[in-house]
C-alpha positions in Angstrom: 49.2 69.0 115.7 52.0 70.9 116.8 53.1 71.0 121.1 54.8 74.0 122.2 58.2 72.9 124.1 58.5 74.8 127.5 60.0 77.8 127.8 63.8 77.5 129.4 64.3 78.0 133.3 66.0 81.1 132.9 63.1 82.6 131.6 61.3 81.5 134.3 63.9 82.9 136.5 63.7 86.6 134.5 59.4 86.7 134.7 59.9 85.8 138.6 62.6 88.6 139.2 60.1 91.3 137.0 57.2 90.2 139.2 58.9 90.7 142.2 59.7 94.0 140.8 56.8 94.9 139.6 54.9 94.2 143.0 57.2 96.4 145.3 56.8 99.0 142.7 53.2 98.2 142.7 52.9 98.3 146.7 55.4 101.5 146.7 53.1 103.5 143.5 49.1 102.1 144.4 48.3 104.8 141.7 50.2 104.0 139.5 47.6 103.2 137.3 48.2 99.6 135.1 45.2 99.2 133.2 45.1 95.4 133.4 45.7 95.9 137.4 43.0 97.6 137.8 41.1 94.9 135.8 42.0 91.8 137.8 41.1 93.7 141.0 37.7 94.9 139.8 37.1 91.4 138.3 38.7 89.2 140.8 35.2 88.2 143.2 34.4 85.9 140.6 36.3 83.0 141.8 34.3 83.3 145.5 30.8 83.5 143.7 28.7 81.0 145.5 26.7 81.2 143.0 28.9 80.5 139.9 30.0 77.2 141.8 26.0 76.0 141.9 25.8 77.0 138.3 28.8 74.8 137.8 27.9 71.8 139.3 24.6 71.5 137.9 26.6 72.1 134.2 29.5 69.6 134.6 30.4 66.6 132.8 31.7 63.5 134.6 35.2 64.5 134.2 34.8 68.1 135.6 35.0 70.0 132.2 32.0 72.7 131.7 32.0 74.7 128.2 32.1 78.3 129.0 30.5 81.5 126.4 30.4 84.9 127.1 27.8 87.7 125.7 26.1 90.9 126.6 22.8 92.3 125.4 24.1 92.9 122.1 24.7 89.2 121.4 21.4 88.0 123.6 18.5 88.8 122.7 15.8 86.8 120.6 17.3 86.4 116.7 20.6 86.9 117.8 24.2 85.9 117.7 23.6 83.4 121.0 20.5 82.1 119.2 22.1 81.4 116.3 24.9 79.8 118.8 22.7 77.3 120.7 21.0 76.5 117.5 24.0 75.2 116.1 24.7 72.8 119.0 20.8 71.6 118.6 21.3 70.7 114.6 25.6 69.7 114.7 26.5 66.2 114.6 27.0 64.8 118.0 26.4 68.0 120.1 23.3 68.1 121.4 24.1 66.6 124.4 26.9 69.8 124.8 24.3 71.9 126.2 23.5 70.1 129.4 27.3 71.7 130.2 27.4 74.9 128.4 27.6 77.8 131.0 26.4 81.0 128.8 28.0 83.8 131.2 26.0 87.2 131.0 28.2 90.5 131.1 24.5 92.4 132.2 21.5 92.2 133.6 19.2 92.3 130.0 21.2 89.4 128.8 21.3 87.8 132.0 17.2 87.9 131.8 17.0 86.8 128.2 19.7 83.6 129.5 17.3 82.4 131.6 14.5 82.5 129.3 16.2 80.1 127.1 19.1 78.2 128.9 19.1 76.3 131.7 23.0 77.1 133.4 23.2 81.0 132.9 25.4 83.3 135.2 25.2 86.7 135.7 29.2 88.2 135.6 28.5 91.7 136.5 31.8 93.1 137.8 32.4 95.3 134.8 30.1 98.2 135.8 32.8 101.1 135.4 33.3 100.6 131.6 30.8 102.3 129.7 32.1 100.1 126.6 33.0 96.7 126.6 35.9 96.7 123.5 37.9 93.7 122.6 40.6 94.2 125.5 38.3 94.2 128.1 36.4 91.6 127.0 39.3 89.5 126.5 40.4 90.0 130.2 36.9 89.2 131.4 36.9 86.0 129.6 40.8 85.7 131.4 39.6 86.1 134.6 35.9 84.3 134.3 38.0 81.0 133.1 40.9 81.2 135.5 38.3 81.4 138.7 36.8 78.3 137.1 39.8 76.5 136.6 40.6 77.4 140.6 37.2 75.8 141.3 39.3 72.8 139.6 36.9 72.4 136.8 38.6 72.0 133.2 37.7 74.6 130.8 36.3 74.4 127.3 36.1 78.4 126.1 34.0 79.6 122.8 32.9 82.8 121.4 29.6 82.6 120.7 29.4 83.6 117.3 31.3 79.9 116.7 29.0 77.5 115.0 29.2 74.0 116.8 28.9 71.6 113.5 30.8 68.7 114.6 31.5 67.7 118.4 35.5 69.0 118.3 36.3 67.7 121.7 37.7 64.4 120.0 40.7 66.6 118.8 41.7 68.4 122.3 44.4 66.6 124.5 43.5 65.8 127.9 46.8 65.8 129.7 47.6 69.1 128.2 47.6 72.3 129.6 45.6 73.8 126.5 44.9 72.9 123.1 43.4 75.9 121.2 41.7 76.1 117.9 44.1 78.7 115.8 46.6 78.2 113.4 50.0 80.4 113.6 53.1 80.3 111.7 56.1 79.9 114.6 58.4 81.4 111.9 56.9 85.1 111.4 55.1 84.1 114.7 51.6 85.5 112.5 48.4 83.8 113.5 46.9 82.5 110.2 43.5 81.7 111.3 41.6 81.7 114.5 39.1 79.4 116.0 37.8 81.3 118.6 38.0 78.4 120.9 40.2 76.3 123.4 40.5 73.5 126.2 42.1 74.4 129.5 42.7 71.7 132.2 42.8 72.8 135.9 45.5 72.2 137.0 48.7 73.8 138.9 50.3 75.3 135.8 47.2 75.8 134.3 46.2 78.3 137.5 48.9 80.6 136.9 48.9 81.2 132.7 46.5 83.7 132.7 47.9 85.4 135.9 51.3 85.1 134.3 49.8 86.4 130.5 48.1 90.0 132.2 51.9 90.2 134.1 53.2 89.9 131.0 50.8 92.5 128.9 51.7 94.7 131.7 55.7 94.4 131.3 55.0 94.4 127.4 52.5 97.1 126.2 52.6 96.1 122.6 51.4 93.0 123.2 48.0 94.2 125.1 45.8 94.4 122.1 46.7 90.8 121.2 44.2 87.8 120.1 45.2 84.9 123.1 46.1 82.9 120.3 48.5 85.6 119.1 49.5 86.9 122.8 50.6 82.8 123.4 52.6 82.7 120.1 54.3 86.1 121.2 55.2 85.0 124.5 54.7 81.4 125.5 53.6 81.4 129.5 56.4 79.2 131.2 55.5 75.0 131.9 52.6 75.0 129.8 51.9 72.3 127.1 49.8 73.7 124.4 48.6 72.3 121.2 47.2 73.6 118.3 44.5 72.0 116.2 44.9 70.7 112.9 43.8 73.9 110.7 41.2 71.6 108.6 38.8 71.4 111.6 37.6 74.8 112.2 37.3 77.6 109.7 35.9 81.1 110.0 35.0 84.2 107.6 38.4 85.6 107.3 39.9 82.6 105.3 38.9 80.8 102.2 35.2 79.0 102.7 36.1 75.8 104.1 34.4 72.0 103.1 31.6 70.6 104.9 33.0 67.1 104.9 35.5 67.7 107.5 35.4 71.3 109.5 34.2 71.1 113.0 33.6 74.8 113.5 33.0 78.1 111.7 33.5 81.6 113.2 32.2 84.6 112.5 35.5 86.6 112.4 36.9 89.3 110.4 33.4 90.9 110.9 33.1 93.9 113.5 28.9 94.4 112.4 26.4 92.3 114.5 23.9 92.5 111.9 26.4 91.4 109.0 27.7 88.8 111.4 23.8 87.6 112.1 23.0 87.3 108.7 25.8 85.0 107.4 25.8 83.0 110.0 22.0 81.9 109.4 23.6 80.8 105.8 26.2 79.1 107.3 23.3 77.1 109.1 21.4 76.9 106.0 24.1 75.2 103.8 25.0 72.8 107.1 21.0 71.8 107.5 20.8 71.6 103.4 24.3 69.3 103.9 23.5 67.1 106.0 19.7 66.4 104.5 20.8 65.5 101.1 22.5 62.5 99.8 26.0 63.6 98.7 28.2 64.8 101.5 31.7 65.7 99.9 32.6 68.8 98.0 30.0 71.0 99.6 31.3 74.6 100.1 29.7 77.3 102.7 28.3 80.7 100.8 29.3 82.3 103.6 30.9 85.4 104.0 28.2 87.3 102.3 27.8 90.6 104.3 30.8 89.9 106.4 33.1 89.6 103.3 36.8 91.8 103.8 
């Protein structure tokens, strides 16, 4: 694994000035109209939910960590993407017991309903109403704000997309006493993100409480960096004091690299695929091969046959 050194002071010292500057030109222009301004506003009521903190404490481990998903009705609904999800916790080794603290937080009403039907900690995020589309930007500031608000409720954070498949338990490989350790691979030279996990640990704590406040600043000050995967948004621009740690590549895998062997991966993602129904269908393989894996008696050169439909 490799830990990211922080950032200089005098980096710290520039973001603080650009803040400052950006807030009087904020308070001076209130129509100014910064897209991820108007986010955080519209989202920012999700930190005083009453609610979400009963959700949480019914979903917490002993140590304060809850895992966190996020899906709308396109992902929740019976044979979907979520199914598929909470399956693979139910059949992975040593994960079963993950979904006693698995938070599944609904972006609407229909998958909100369809939650409850089949989970026990469910939340119902519905702060989004003015977007008529829910792309990969807005999405990805949702899922921003929905786990900073947590991490202010000082609960540590374990975030996963749901179209990850939970083989193995991968907790083992996060580090506790840092800020994050994420599940993606990059290359610090060309700073390009080779492969993405779709996953990561937060711990609440002070420094962790202002990365993602400091990341949207940042997106702001730096527009070609607002379409970004977090993974390749950190590698970009590291937020200042943070310890972060990337997990050995050889534990997760996902559709847009080369199949990966059963013996070892913790995780496989449904990436590099934009259809639902293409995602759906390979991901049932990739749960076929791990079931047909682990029932038979040789467990070492056994390859996924997924991508099929999701296949670049």
């Amino acid at each position: 694994m490799e830990v990211l050194r922080p950032i200089k002071s005098s980096y710290c010292l520039l973001v603080f000035v650009i803040i400052i500057c950006l807030l009087w030109y904020c308070s001076h222009n209130p129509d100014s109209g910064f897209y991820s301004i108007r986010i955080l506003k519209t989202t920012q009521p999700v930190q005083d939910s009453n609610n979400l903190v009963q959700v949480l404490r019914r979903a917490t481990m002993q140590d304060r960590t809850v895992i966190l998903t996020i899906v709308d009705k396109s992902w929740a609904s019976p044979g979907s993407i979520l199914d598929l999800f909470l399956e693979s916790l139910h059949i992975g080794h040593g994960t079963t017991y993950l979904l006693n603290h698995l938070v599944i937080v609904a972006l609407d009403t229909q998958a909100f309903q369809y939650c409850k039907s089949i989970h026990p900690h469910c939340f119902h995020f519905d702060k989004i109403k003015p977007f008529k589309r829910l792309d990969r930007q807005t999405f990805d500031r949702v899922r921003n704000d929905v786990v900073h608000g947590v991490i202010k409720l000082a609960y540590n954070v374990i975030f996963t997309e749901a179209d990850v498949m939970w083989l193995r338990n991968p907790i083992p490989n996060f580090i506790p006493n840092h800020q994050m350790t994420i599940a993606c691979h990059p290359d610090m030279t060309t700073k390009m993100v080779l492969e993405d996990g779709g996953y990561f640990f937060m711990k609440s704590d002070d420094i962790s409480m202002e990365f993602f406040p400091t990341l949207n600043m940042v997106r702001v000050l730096y527009t070609n960096l607002q379409n970004l995967s977090l993974c390749q948004a950190i590698v970009e621009e590291k937020p200042p004091g943070a310890s972060i740690t990337f997990i050995d590549r050889e534990y997760y895998g996902g559709f847009c690299a080369a199949t990966k062997d059963m013996s070892r991966v913790c995780t496989i993602r449904a990436n590099c695929c934009d259809s639902v129904e293409s995602k759906i269908h390979d991901l049932k393989l990739v749960l076929d091969d791990w079931r047909n894996f682990t029932a038979g008696p040789e467990r070492t050169n056994s390859l996924f046959r997924a991508p099929d439909k999701c296949k670049t």
